[in-house]
N, C-alpha and C positions, 0 to 999 in steps of 0.2 A: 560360453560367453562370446558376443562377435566381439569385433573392433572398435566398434562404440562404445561399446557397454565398458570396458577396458580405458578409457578416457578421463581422466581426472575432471573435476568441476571447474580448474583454470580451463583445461582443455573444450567446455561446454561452454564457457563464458565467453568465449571469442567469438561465439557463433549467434549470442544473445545482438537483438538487434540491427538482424541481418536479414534480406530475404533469400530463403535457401529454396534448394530442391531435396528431398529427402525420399528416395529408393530403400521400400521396404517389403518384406516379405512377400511373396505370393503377387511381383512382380505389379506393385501398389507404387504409388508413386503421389506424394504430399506435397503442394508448393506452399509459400508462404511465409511472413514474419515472424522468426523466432523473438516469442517474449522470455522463454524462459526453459531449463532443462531441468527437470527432477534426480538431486544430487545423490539419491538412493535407486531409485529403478532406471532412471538417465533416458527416462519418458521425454517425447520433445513437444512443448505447446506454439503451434503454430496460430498466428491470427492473417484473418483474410478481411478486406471491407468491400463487402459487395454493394453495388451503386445505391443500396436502401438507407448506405452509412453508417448501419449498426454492423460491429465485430462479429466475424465467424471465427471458434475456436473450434480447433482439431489437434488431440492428444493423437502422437504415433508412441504406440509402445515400444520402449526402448528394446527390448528383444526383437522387436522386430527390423529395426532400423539398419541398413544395410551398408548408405553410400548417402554422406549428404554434401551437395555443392552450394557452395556462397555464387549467387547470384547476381545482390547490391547490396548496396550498405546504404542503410538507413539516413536521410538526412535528419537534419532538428525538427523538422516539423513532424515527421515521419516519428521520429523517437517519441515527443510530446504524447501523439496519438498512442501509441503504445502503453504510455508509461500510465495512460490514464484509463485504459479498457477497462479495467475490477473497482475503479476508483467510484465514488457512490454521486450521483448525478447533484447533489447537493452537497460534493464537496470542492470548497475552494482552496486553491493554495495561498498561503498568506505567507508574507515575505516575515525574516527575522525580527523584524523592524516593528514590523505588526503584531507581531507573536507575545513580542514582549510587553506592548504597548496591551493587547489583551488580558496578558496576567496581570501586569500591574496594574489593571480598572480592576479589572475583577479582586485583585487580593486587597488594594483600597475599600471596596467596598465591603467586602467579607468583614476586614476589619471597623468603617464603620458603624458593622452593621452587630458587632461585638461578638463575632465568631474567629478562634482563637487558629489562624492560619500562618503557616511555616512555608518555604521554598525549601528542596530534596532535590537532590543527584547531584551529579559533579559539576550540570552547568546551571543547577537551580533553577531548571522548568518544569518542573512537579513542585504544582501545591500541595501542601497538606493541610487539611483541614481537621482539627483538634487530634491528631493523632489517628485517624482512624480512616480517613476517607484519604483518596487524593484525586486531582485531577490534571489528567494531562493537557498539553497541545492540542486541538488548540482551545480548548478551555470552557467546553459546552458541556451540557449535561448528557450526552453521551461517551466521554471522555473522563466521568466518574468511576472510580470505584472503590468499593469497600465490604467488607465482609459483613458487614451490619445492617441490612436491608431497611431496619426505618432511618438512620442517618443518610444512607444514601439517597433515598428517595425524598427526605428533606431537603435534602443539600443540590438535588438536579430540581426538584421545582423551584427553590430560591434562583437559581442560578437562571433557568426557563424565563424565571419573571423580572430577573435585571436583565436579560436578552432582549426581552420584549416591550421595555421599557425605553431600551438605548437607539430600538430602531425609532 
């Protein structure tokens, strides 16, 4: 094992949002934004954005990794970009505020719509619906589930069509 690979996951977190240089085997040499280090193989995912705007991802394998130097450190906008690469082009962040304001239409309605729904977990943002389904944050029909395939797929088209009602 090198010297890397020997490195706790605090020891890899330091280096999370960073632009490094990374010296690897067979005199390879990686630049780029650490998003993130694989806390079992302590693989490192660099991201680069080449002037097209779309994200380049480069796995160095942690075996092979020799010597990596910090660079820069990431501003806020820089981080933003990062934290949203894997994020799905039709997702938006919604504030607490919102979140909450989302379940509670949505569990209003369930209820008067005479479907028997519950809040779950510690801070009560999981709905449950009659026991069997639940849905999470932020409260679309992709954010269902349940082991019962025709409940669920009732329960994401109801949900589809007070979505599409509310726009």
């Amino acid at each position: 094992m090198n010297d890397w690979q020997m490195k706790s996951p605090l020891d890899w977190e330091t280096y999370v949002n960073k632009r490094v240089k990374v010296a690897a085997a067979e005199k390879n040499e990686y630049e780029g934004w650490v998003l993130t280090v694989d806390p079992v193989s302590a693989n490192v995912v660099l991201a680069n954005f080449p002037e097209n705007g779309r994200a380049s991802i480069v796995v160095v394998l942690g075996h092979a990794v020799q010597e990596v130097d910090v660079l820069q450190e990431a501003d806020d906008e820089m981080k933003a970009r990062l934290s949203c690469i894997f994020a799905p082009e039709e997702s938006k962040a919604y504030s607490p505020e919102e979140l909450d304001k989302r379940k509670n239409d949505l569990k209003s309605w369930l209820e008067a719509n005479h479907i028997p729904v519950t809040e779950q977990g510690e801070s009560g943002r999981t709905l449950c619906v009659a026991g069997v389904l639940t849905i999470d944050p932020p409260y679309g029909p992709e954010e269902c589930s349940s082991s019962n395939e025709i409940i669920l797929s009732r329960v994401q088209g109801l949900i589809q069509r007070y979505l599409e009602k509310r726009q």
